[in-house]
KOLMARDREN-225736 format. One record per atom (N, C-alpha, C, O): z, x, y; residue in one letter. Coordinates in steps of 0.001 Angstrom, whole numbers, padded with zeros to 6 digits, always signed. Example, Ala and Ser with C-alpha at 12.3 -4.5 7.8 and 13.67 -1.06 7.14 Angstrom:
2
+007800+013190-005690A+007800+012300-004500A+007800+013200-003300A+008465+014236-003319A+007080+012850-002250S+007140+013670-001060S+007870+012900+000030S+008039+013409+001138S
//
This chain:
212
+013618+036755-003918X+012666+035812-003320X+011657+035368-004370X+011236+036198-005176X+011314+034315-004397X+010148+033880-005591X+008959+034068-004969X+008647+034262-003794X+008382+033978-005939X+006664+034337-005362X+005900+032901-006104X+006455+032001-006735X+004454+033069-005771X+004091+031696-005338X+004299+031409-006651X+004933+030358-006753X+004013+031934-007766X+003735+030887-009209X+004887+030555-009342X+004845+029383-009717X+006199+030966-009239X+007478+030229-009496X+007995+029450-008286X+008919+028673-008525X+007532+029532-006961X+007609+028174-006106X+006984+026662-006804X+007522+025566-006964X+005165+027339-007225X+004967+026372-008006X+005379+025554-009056X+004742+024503-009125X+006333+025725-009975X+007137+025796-011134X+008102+024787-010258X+008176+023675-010780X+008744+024910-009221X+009752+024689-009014X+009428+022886-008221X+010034+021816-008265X+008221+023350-007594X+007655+021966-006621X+007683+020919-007973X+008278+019844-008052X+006716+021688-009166X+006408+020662-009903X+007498+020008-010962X+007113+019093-011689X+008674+020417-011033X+009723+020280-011474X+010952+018738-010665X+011505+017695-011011X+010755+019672-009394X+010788+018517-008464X+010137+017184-008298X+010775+016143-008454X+008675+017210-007935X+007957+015672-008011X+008014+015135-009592X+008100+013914-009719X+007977+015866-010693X+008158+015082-011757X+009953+014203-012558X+010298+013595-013571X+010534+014688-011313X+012437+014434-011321X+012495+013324-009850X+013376+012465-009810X+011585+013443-008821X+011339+012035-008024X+011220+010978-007990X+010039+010680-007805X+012125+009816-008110X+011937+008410-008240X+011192+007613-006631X+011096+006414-006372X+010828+008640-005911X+009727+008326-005264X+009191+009262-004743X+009693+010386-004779X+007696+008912-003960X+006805+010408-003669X+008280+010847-002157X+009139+010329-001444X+007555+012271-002543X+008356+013206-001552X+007556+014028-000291X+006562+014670-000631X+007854+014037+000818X+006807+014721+001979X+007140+016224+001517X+007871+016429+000547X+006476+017418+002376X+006738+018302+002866X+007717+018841+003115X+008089+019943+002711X+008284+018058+003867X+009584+018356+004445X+010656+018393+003819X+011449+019312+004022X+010905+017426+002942X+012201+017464+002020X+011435+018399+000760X+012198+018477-000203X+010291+019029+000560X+010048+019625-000518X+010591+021468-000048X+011165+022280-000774X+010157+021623+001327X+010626+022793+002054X+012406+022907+001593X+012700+024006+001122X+013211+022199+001663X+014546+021995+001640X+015371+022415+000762X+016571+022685+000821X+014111+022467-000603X+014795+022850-002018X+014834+024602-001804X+015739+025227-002356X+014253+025010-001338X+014483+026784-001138X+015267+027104-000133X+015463+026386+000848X+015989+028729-000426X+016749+029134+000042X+016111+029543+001752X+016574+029338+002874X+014665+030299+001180X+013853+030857+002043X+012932+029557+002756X+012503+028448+002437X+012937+030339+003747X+011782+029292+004535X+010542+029594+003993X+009978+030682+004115X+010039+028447+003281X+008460+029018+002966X+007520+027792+003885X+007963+026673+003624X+006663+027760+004611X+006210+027142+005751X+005280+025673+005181X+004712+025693+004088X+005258+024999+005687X+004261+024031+005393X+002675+024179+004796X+002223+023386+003970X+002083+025060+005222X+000524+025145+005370X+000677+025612+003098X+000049+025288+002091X+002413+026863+003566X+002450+027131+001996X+002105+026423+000598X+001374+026744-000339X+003279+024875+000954X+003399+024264+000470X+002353+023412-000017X+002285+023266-001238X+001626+022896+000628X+000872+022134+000818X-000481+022861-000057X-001210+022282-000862X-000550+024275+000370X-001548+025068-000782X-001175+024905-002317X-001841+024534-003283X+000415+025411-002146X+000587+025038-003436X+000389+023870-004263X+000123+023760-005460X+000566+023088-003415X+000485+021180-003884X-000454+021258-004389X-000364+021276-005617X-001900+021349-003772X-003264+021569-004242X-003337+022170-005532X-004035+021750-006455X-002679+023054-005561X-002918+024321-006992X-002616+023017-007891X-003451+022515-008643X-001383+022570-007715X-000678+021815-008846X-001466+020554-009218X-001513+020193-010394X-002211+019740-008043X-002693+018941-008115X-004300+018957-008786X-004930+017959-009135X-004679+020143-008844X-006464+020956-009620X-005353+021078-011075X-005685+020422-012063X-004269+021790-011134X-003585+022099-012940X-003661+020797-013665X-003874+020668-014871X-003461+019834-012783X-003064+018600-014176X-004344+017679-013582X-003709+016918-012851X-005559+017333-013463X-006749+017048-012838X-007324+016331-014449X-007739+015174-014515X-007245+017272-015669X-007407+017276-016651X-006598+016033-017404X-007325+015397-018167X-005232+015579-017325X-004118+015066-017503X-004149+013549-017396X-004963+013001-016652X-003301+012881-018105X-003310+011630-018393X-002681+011500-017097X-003336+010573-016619X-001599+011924-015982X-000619+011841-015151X-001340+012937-014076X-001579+014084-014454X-001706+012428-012535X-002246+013239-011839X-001130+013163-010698X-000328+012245-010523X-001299+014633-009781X-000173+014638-008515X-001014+013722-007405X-002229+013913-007357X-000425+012742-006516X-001735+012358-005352X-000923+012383-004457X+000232+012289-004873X-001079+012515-002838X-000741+012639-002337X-000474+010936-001006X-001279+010551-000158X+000508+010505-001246X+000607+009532-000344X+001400+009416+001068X+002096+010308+001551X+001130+008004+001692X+001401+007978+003051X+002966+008443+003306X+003349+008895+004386X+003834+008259+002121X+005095+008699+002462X+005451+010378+001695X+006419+010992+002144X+004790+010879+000795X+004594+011980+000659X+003817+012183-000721X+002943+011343-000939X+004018+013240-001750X+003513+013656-002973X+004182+012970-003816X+005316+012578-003539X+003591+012710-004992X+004104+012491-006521X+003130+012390-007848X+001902+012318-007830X+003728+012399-008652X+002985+012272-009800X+003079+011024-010258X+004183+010492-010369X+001626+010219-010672X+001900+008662-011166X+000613+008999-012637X-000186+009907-012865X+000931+007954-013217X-000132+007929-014540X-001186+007224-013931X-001095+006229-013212X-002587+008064-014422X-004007+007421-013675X-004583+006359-014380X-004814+006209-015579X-004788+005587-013311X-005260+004254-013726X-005980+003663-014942X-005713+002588-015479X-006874+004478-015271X-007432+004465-016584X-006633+004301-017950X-007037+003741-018969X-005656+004795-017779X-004753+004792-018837X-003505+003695-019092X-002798+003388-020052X-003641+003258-017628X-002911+001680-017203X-002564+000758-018672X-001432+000537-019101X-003910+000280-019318X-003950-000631-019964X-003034-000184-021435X-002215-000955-021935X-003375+001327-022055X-002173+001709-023056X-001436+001666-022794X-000737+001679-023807X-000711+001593-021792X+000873+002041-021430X+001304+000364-021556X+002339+000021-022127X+000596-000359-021095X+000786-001819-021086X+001330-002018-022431X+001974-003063-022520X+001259-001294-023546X+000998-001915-024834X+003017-001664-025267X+003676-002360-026039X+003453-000586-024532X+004804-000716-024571X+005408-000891-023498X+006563-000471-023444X+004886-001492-022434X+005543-002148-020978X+004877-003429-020621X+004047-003436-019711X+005208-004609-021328X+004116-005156-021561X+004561-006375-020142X+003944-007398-019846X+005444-005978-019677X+006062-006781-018466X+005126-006811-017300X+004786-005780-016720X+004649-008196-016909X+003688-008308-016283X+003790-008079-014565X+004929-007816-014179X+002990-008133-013768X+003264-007938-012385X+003621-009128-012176X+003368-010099-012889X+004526-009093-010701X+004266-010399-009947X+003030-011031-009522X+002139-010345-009021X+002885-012474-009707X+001484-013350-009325X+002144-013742-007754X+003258-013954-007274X+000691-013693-007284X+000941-013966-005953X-000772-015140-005694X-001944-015040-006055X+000146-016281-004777X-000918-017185-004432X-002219-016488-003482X-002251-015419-002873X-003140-017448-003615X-004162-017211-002557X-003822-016609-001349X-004037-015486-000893X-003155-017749-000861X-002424-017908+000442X-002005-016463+000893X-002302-016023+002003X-001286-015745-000058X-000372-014392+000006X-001107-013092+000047X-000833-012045+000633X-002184-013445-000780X-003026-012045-000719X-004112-012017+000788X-004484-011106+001528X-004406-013812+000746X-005525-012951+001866X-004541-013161+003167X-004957-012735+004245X-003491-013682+003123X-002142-013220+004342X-002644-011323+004740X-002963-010750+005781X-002547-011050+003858X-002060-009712+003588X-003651-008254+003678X-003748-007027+003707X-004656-009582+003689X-005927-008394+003726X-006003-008732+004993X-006682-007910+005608X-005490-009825+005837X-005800-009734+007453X-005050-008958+007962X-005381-008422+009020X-003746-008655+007317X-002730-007921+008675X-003120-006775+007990X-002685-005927+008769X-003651-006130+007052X-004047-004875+006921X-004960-004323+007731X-004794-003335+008447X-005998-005021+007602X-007498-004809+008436X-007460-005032+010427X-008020-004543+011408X-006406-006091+010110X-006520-006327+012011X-005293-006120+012424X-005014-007007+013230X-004305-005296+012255X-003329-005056+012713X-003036-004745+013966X-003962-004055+014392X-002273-004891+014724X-000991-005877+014428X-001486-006869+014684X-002415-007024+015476X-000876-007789+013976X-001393-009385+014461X-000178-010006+014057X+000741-009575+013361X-000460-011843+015012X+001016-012492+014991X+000173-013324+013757X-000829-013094+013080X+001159-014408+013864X+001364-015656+012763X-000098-016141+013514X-001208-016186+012982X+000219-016447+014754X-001065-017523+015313X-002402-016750+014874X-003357-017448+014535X-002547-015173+014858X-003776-014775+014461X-004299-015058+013257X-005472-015408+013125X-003405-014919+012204X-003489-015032+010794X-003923-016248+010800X-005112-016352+010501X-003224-017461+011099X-003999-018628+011121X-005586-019093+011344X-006323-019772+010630X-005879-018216+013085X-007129-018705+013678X-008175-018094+012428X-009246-018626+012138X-007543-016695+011673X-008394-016559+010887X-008899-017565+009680X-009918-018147+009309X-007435-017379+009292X-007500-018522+008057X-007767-019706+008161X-008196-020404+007241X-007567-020034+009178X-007954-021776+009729X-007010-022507+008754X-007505-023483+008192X-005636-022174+008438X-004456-023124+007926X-003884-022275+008376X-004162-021114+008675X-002590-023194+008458X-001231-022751+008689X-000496-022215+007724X-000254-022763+006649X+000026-020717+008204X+000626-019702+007606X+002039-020075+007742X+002701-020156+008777X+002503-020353+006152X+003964-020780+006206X+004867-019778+006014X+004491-018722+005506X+006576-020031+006506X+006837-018719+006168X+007419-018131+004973X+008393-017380+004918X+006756-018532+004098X+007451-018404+002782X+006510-017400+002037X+006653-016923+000912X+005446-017187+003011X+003942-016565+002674X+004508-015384+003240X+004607-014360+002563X+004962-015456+004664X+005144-014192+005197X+006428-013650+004604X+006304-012540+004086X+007493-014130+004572X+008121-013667+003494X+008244-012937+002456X+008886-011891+002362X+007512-013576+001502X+007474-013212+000006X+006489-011666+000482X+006526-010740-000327X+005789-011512+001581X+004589-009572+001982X+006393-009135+002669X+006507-007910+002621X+007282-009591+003059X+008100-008769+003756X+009560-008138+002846X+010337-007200+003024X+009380-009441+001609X+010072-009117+000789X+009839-007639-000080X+010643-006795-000476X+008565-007733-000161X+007733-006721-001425X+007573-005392-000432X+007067-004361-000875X+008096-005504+001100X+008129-004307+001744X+006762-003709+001845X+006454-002517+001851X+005699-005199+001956X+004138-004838+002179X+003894-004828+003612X+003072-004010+004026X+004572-005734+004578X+004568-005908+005803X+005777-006235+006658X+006607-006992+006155X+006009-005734+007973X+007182-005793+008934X+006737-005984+010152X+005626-005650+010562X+007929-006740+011004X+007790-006860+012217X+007815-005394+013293X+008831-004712+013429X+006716-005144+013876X+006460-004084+014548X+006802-003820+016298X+006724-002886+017096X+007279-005480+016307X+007075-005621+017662X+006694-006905+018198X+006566-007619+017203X+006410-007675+019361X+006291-008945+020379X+005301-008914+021154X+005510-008294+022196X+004296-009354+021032X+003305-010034+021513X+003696-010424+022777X+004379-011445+022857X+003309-009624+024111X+004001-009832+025546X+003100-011544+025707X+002238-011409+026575X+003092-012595+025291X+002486-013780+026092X+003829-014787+025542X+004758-014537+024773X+003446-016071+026344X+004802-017252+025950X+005105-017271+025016X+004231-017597+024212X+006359-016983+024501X+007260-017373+023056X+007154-016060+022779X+007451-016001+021585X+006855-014716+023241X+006999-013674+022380X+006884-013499+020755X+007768-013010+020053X+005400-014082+020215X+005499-013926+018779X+005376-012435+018311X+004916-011437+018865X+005961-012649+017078X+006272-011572+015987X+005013-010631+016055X+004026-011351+016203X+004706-009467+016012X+003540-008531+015687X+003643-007961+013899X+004712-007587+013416X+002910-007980+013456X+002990-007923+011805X+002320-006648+011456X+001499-006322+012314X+002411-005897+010544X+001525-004228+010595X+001802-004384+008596X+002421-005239+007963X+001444-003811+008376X+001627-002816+006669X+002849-001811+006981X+003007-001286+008083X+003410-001678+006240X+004220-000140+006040X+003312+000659+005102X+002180+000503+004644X+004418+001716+004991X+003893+002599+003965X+004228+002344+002826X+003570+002789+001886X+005152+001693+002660X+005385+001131+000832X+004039+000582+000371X+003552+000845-000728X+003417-000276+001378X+001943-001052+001101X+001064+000013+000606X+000435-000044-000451X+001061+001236+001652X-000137+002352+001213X+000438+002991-000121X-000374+003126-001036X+001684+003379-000327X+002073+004060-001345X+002138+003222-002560X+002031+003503-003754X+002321+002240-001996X+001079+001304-003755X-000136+001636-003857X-000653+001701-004972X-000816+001905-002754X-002436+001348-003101X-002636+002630-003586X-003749+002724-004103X-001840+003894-003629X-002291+005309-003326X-002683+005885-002656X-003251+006909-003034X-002598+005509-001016X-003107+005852+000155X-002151+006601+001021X-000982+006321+001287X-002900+007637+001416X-002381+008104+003130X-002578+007514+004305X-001953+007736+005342X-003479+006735+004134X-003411+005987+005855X-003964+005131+005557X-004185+004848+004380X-004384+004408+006636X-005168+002961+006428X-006536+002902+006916X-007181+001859+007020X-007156+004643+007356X-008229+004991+007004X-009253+004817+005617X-010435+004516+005451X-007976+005223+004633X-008145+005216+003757X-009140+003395+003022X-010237+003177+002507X-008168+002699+003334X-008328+001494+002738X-010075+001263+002724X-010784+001689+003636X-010610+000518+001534X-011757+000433+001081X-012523-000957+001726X-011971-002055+001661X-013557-000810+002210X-014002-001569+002972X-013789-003119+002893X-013704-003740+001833X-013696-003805+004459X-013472-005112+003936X-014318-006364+002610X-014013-007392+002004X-015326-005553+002718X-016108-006278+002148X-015865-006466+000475X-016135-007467-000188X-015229-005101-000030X-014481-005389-001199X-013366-005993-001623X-013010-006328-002753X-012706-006118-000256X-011501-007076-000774X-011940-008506-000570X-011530-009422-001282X-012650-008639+000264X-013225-010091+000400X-013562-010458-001367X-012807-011158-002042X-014681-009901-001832X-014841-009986-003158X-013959-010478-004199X-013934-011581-004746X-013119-009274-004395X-011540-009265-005158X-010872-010653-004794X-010448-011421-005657X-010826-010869-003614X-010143-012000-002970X-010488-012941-003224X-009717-013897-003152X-012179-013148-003755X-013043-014492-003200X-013075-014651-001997X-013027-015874-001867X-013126-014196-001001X-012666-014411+000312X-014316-014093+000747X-015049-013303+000152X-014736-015031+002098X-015805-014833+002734X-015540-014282+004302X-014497-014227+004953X-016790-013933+004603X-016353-012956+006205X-016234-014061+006903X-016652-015181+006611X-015396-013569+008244X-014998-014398+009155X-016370-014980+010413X-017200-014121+010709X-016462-015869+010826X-017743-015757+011778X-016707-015755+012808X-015479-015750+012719X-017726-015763+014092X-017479-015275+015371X-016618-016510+015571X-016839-017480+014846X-015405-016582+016724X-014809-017614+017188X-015803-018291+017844X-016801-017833+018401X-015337-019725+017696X-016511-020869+018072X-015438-021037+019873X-014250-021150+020175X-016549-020969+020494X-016241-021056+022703X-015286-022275+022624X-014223-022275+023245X-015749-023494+021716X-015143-024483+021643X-013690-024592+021104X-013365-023712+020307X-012613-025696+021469X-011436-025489+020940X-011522-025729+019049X-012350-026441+018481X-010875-025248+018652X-010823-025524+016971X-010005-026263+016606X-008889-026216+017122X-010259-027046+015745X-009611-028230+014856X-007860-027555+014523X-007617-026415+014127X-006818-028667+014832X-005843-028600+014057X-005791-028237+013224X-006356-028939+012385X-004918-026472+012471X-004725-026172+011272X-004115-027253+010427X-003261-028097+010701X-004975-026928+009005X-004138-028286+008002X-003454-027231+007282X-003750-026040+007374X-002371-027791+006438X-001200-027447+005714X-001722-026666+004535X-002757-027084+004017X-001138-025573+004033X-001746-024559+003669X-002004-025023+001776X-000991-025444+001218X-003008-024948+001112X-002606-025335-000669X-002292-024014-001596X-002947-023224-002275X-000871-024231-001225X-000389-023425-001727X-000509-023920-003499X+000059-023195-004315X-001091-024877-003879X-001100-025052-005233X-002228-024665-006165X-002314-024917-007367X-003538-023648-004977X-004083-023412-006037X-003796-022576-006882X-002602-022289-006963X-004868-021814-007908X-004436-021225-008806X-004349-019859-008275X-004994-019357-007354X-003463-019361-008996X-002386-017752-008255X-003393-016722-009237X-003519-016745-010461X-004000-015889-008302X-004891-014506-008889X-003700-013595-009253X-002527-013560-008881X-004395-012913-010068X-003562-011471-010372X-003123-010404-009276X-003869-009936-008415X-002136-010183-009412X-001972-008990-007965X-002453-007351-008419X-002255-006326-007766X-003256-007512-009974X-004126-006429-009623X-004768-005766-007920X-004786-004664-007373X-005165-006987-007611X-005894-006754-006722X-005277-005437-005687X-006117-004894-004970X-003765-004915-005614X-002860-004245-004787X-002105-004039-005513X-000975-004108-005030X-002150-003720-006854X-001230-002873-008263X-001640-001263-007911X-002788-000819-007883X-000766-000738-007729X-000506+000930-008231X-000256+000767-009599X+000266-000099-010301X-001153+002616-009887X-000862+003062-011122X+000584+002834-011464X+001162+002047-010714X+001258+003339-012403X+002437+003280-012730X+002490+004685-012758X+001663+005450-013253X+004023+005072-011915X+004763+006203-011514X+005295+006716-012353X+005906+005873-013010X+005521+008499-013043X+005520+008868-014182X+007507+008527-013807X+008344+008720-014689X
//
């Protein structure tokens, strides 16, 4: 039977051989013996205080543990990966800070927010990148789409939940984006057609570290 420092040995052997983070559960799987959750999870900690020091830290995300290189160190690594992120329009990012923050929401919500029309090439390109999915139907006429985040979204940002996520008021910022005011009693103007031609921000804004 191993004892804890060579369980440890063995976890960390594991998340650093993971081409994605791993839960609990499939980490339990690698031993012969049942060693229990609460175990594991202590151990994680141990491992995660050992390399704290380290260019490469363990964090723990919405779909499970892994080790990624910490952000700080982002910009050297750039210097031999010099392959840039995908750019994503206006249109796409603040798509994407509404269905985070007000979830679930349909197409028509995203709009009343945005006050243009959300095309679907917008919603698309968040469903492509496995940032957002259909969750479900909106019980009123036409049954529209319900829209949510997955966890691929959090396991970019480095998050466990969407507790997590950092107040709206900073992504507004990041975004350029201003707060929403209260819906006006009155009916609102015809959405106009969305410009998708302005200029495309960096998708810093929702870049993960890079995964060791």
């Amino acid at each position: 039977m191993l004892n804890p420092s060579e369980v440890k040995v063995v976890l960390e052997a594991a998340l650093l051989a993971a081409q994605e983070p791993l839960p609990i559960s499939e980490l339990r799987k690698i031993f012969d013996e049942d060693i229990g959750a609460d175990t594991i999870r202590r151990l994680l900690e141990e491992l995660r205080e050992a390399w704290k020091d380290r260019g490469v830290e363990l964090v723990a995300t919405a779909s499970g543990w892994r080790f990624q290189t910490r952000a700080s160190y982002q910009k050297f690594l750039e210097r031999i990966h010099p392959d840039k992120a995908p750019r994503y329009s206006r249109a796409v990012l603040e798509t994407l800070a509404i269905v985070a923050y007000r979830q679930p929401v349909t197409r028509g919500d995203i709009e009343e927010v945005r006050g243009v029309t959300v095309s679907a090439e917008v919603i698309g390109r968040l469903e492509a990148r496995g940032w957002v999915e259909v969750i479900g139907h909106k019980e009123v006429p036409g049954r529209p789409a319900l829209y949510a985040t997955t966890k691929t979204f959090l396991d970019d940002l480095g998050l466990r939940s969407l507790q997590e996520l950092p107040p709206l008021e900073d992504i507004a910022q990041t975004l350029d984006l201003t707060p929403t005011p209260p819906p006006d009693p009155q009916p609102a103007p015809a959405p106009q057609s969305d410009p998708e031609s302005r200029p495309a921000p960096d998708e810093s804004a929702a870049a993960q570290p890079s995964a060791v």
